[in-house]
KETORGU-729296 format. One record per residue (C-alpha): residue number from 1; residue in one letter; chain; x, y, z negated. Coordinates in steps of 0.25 Angstrom, whole numbers, padded with zeros to 4 digits, always signed. Layout:
# KETORGU-729296
NUM	a	A	X	Y	Z $
...
//
This chain:
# KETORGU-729296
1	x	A	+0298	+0171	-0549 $
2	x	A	+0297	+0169	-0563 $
3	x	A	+0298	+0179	-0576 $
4	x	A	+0310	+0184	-0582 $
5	x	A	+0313	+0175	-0596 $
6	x	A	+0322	+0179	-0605 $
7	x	A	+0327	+0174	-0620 $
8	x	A	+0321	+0175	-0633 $
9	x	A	+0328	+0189	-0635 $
10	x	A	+0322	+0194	-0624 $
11	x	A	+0309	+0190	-0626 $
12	x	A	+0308	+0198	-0639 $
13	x	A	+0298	+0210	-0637 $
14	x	A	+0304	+0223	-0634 $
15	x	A	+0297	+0236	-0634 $
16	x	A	+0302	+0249	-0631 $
17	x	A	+0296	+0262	-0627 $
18	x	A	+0300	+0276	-0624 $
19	x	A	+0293	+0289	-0624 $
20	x	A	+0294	+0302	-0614 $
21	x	A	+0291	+0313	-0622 $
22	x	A	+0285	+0323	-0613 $
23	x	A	+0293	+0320	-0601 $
24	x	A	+0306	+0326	-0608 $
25	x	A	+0313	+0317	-0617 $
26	x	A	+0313	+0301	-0621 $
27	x	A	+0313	+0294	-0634 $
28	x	A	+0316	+0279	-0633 $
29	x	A	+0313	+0267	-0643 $
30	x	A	+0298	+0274	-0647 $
31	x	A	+0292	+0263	-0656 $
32	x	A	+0281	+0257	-0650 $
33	x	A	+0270	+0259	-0660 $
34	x	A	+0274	+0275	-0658 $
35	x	A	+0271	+0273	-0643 $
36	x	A	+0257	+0278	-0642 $
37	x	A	+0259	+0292	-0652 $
38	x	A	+0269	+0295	-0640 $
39	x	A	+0259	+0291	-0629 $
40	x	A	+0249	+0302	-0634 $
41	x	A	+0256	+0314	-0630 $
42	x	A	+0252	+0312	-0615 $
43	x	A	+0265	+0320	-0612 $
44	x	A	+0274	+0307	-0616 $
45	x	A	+0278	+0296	-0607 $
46	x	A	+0281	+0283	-0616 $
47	x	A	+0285	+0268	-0610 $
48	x	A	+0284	+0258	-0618 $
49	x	A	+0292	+0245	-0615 $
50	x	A	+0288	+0230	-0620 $
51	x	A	+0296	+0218	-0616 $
52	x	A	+0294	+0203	-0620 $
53	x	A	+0280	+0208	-0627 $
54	x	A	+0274	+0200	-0638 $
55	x	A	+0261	+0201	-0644 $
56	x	A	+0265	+0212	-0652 $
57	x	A	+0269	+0219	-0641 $
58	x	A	+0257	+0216	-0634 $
59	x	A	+0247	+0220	-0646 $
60	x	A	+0257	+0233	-0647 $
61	x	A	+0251	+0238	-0634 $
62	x	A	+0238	+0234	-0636 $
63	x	A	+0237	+0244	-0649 $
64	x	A	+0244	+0255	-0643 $
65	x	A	+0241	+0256	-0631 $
66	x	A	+0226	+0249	-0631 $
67	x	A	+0231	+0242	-0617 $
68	x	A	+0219	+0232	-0614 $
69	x	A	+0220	+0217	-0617 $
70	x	A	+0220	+0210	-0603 $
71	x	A	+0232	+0221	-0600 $
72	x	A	+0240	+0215	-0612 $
73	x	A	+0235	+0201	-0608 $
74	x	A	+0243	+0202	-0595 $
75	x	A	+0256	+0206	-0603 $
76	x	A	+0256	+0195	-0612 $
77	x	A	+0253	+0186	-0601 $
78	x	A	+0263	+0191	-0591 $
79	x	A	+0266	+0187	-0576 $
80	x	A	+0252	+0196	-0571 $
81	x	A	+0252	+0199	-0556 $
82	x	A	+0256	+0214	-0553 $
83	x	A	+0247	+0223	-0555 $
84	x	A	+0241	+0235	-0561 $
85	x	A	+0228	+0237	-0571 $
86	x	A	+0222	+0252	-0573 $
87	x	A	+0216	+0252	-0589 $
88	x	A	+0210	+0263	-0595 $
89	x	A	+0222	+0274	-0599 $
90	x	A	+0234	+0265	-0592 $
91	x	A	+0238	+0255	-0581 $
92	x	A	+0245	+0242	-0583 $
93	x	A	+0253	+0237	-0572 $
94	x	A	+0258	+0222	-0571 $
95	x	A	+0273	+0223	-0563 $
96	x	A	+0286	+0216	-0562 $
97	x	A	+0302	+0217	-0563 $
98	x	A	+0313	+0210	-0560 $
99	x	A	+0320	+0203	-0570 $
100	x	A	+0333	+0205	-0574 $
101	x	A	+0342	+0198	-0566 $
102	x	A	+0331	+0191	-0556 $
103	x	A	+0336	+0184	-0542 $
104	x	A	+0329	+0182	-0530 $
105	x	A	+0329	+0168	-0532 $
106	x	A	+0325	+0169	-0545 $
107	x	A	+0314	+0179	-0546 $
108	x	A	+0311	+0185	-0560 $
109	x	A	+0302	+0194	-0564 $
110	x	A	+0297	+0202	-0575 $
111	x	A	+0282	+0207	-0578 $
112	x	A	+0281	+0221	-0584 $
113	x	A	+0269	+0226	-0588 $
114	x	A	+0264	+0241	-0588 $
115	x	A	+0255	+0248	-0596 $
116	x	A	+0254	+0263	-0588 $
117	x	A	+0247	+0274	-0597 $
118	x	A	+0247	+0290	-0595 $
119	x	A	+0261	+0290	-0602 $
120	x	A	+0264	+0276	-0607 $
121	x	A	+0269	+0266	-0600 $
122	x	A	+0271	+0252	-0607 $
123	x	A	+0279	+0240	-0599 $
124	x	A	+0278	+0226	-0605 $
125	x	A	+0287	+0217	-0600 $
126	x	A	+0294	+0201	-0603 $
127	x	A	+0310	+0202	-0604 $
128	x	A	+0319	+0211	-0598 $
129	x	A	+0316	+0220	-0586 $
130	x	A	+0330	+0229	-0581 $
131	x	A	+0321	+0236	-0572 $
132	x	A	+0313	+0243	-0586 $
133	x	A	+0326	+0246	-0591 $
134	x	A	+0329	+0253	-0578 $
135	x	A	+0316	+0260	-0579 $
136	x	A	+0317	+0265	-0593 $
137	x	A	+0333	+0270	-0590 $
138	x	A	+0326	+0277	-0578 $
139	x	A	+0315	+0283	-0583 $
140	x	A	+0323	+0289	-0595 $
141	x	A	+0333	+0295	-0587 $
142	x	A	+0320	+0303	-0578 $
143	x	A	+0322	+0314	-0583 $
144	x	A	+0311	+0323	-0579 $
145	x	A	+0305	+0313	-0574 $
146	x	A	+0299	+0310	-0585 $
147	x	A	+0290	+0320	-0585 $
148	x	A	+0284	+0312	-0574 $
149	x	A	+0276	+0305	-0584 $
150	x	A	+0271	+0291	-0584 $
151	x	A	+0272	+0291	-0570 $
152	x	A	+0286	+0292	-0568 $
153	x	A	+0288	+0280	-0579 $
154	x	A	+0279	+0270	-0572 $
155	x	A	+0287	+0274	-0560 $
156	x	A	+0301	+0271	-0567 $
157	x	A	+0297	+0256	-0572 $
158	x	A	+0289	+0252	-0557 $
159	x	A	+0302	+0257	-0550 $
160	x	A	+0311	+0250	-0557 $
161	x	A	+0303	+0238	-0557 $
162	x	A	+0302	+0236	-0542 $
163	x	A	+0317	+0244	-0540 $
164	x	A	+0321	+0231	-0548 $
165	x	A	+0316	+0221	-0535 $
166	x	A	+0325	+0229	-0525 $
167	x	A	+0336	+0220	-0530 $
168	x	A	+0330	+0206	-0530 $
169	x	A	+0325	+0210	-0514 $
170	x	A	+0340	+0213	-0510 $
171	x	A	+0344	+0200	-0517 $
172	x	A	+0333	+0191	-0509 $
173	x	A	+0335	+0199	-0496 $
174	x	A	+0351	+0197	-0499 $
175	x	A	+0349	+0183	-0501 $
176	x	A	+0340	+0179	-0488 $
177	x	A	+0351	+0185	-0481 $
178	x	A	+0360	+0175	-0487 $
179	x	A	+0351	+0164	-0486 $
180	x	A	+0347	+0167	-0470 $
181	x	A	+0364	+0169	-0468 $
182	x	A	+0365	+0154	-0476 $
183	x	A	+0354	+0148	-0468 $
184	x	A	+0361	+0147	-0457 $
185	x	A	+0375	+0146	-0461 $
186	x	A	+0375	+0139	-0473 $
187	x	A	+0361	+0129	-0473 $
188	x	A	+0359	+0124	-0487 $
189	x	A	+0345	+0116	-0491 $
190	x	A	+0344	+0124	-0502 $
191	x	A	+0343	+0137	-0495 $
192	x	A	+0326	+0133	-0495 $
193	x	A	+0325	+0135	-0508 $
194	x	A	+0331	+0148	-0510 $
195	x	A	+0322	+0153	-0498 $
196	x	A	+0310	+0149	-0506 $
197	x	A	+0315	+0154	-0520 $
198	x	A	+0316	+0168	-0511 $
199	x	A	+0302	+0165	-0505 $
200	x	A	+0297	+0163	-0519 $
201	x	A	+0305	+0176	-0523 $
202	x	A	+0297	+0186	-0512 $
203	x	A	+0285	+0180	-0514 $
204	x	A	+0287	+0183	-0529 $
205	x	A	+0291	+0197	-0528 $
206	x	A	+0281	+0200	-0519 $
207	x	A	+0269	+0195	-0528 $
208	x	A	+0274	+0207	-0538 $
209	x	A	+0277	+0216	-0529 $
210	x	A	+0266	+0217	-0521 $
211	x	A	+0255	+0219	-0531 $
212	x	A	+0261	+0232	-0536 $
213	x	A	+0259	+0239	-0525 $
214	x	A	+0246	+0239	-0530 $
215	x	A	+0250	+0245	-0544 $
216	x	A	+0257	+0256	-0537 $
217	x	A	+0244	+0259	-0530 $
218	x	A	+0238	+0262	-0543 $
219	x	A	+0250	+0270	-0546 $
220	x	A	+0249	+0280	-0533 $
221	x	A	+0235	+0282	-0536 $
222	x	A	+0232	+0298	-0533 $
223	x	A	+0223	+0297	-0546 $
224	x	A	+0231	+0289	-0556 $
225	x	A	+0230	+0296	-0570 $
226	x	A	+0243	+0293	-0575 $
227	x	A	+0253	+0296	-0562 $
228	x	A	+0256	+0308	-0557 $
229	x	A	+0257	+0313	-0543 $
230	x	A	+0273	+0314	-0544 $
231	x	A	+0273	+0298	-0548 $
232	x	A	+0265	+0294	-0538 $
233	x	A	+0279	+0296	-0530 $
234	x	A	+0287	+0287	-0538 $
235	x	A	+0275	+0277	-0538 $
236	x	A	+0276	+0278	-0522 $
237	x	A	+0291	+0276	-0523 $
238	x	A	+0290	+0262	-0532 $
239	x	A	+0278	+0258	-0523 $
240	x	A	+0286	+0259	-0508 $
241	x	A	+0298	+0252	-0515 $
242	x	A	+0289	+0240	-0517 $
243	x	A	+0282	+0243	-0503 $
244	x	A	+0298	+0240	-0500 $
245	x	A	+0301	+0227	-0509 $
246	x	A	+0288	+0221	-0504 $
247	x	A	+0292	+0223	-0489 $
248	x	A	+0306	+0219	-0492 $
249	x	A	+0299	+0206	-0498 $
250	x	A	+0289	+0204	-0486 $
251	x	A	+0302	+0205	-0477 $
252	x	A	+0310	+0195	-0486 $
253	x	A	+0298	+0183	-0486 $
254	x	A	+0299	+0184	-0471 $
255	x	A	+0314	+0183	-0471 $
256	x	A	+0313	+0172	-0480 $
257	x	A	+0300	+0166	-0473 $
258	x	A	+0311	+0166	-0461 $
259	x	A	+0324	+0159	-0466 $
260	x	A	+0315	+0148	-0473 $
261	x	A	+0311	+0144	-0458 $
262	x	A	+0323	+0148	-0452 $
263	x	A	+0328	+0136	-0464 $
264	x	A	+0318	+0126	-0464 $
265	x	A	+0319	+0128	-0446 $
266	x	A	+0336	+0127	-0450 $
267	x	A	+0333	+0115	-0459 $
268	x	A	+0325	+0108	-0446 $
269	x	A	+0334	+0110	-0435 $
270	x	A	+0346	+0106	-0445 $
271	x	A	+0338	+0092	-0447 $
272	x	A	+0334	+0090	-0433 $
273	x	A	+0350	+0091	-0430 $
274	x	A	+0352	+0083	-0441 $
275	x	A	+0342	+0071	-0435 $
276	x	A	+0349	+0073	-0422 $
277	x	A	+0363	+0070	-0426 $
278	x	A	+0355	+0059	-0433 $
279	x	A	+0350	+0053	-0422 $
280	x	A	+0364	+0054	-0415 $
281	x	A	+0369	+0048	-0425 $
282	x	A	+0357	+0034	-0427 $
283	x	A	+0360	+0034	-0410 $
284	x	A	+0375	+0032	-0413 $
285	x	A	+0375	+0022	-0424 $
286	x	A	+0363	+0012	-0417 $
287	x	A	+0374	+0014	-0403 $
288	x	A	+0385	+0008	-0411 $
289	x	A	+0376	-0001	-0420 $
290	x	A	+0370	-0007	-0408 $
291	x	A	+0382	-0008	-0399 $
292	x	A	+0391	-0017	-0412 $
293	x	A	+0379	-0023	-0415 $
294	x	A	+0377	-0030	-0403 $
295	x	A	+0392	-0032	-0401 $
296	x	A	+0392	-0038	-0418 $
297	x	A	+0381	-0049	-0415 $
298	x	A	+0387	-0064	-0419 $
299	x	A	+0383	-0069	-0405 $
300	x	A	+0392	-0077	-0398 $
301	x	A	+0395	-0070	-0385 $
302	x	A	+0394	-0055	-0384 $
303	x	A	+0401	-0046	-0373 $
304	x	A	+0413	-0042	-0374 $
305	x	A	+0416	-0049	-0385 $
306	x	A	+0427	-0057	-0379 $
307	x	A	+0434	-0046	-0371 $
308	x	A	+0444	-0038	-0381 $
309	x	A	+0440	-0027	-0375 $
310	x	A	+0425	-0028	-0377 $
311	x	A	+0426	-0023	-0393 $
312	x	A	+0431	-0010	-0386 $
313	x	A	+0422	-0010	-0376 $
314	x	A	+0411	-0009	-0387 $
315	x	A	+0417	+0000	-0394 $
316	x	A	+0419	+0010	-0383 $
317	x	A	+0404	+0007	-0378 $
318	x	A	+0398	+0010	-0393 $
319	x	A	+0406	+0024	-0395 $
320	x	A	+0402	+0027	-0380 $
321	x	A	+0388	+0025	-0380 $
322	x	A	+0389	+0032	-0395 $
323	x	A	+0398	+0045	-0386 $
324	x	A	+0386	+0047	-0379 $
325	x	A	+0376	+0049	-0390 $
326	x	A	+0384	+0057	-0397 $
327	x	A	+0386	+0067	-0382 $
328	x	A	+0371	+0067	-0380 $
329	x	A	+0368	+0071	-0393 $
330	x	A	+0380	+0082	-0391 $
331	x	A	+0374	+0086	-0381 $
332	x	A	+0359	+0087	-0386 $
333	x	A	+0364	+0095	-0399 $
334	x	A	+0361	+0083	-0408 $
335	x	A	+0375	+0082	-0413 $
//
């Protein structure tokens, strides 16, 4: 697995934020240094969006929003474990997403940072995340929805994060079907390697994964000051989709735990045919080496050396003899 990269363009910083005012109406491209006036009025929603942050950016959500240095620390350094921090007055979560254009073969992901507040909800972010955008398109198009609050934004960005693994699972399962079918079809040395970029993949995957069970646990909590009861629901919803994804993966290490034996078992019977004919073969060879080697010495008498019919008699005995290894190793499966 390694981070998504991009070029010199996309690495310049990139903030964006967009407010909900009162649950009714949206107003896009709000200047960041306006983002707290907006965040006052306790009825107003507003997301703000950093990508490829720099220390600007970074000393830009230290002033307004006061997060606390080690927070900040772990977005400047990146690559943190998944996980979830309760400060006083907001949360900041530590997830992952897919980026764009990852295959299961080559794993890539993308850290994105959360800063959850009554009615703020700031992601930070390295490159280009297709599954933001998703949740930004579907989180202005809610509707009334949006009267949901906080909540139902939070909500929006976690599912489109994990909604974004569902493809990469069907690629890998997709691909150990191939790759079990090929196996016994089509062997091919290289076919290892691919098992264990798949190995490497899942256990990948499942190191993200399986550490945000925890945050949604903070999430579904009865008590929680800033989620209602209604998006508790939608919390439960994102949490059993990655309940499935971590038992489709759990599934898929066994499957591949499986077909690596079911190889390197393939690979073992292939050799052990392999030495028999080999030893069919060494058998063959010492038979006619032996037989013309006696008949080749410079001595001065040897039988059938002075019967025209003697050369022939040789050559019919050598192949004979040779006939015969060749049907008993027919008949033990060697050839």
């Amino acid at each position: 697995m390694s981070p998504s990269s991009g070029d010199d363009a996309r690495m310049t910083p990139k903030v964006r934020a967009t407010a909900c005012l009162g649950g009714v109406s949206l107003e896009r491209g709000v200047p960041p240094a306006d983002v707290a006036e907006y965040i006052r009025d306790p009825e107003n929603v507003v997301w703000l969006d950093v990508q490829d942050p720099g220390p600007e950016e970074i000393a830009l959500l230290f002033e307004e929003f006061g997060f606390h240095p080690l927070a900040l620390e772990d977005v400047a350094r990146a690559q943190q474990r998944a996980k979830v921090d309760e400060y006083k007055g907001y949360m900041f979560v530590v997830a992952y997403g897919v980026a764009e254009g990852a295959e299961p073969n080559d794993l890539r992901t993308v850290e994105v940072d959360l800063f959850i507040g009554r009615n703020y909800l700031v992601t930070v972010h390295h490159g280009r995340l297709p599954a933001l955008e998703d949740a930004a398109a579907r989180w202005t198009r809610a509707g009334k929805m949006l009267r949901e609050g906080i909540g139902f934004l939070v909500y929006t960005v976690m599912d489109a994060l994990i909604d974004g693994y569902f493809p990469l699972i069907d690629g890998i399962e997709e691909m150990m079907s191939e790759m079990e079918v090929e196996l016994f079809t089509n062997f091919r040395a290289g076919d290892i390697q691919r098992l264990l970029r798949l190995k490497r993949a899942l256990i990948a995957l499942r190191r993200i994964l399986f550490p945000l069970r925890e945050v949604f646990h903070v999430f579904l909590r009865h008590d929680h000051p800033f989620f209602s009861a209604d998006s508790r629901i939608y919390f439960q919803d994102v949490y059993d989709h990655i309940l499935r994804i971590l038992d489709a993966l759990d599934i898929q290490r066994d499957v591949v735990a499986g077909t690596t034996d079911a190889y390197l078992t393939l690979g073992s019977n292939r050799l052990n045919v392999t030495m028999k004919r080999l030893t069919v073969v060494t058998v063959c060879v010492a038979i006619l080496g032996a037989v013309f080697g006696a008949w080749g010495m410079n001595f001065q008498w040897i039988p059938l050396t002075q019967s025209w019919w003697g050369f022939w008699l040789v050559i019919s005995g050598a192949a004979a003899l040779v006939a015969i290894v060749l049907w008993v190793g027919r008949t033990r499966d060697w050839v």
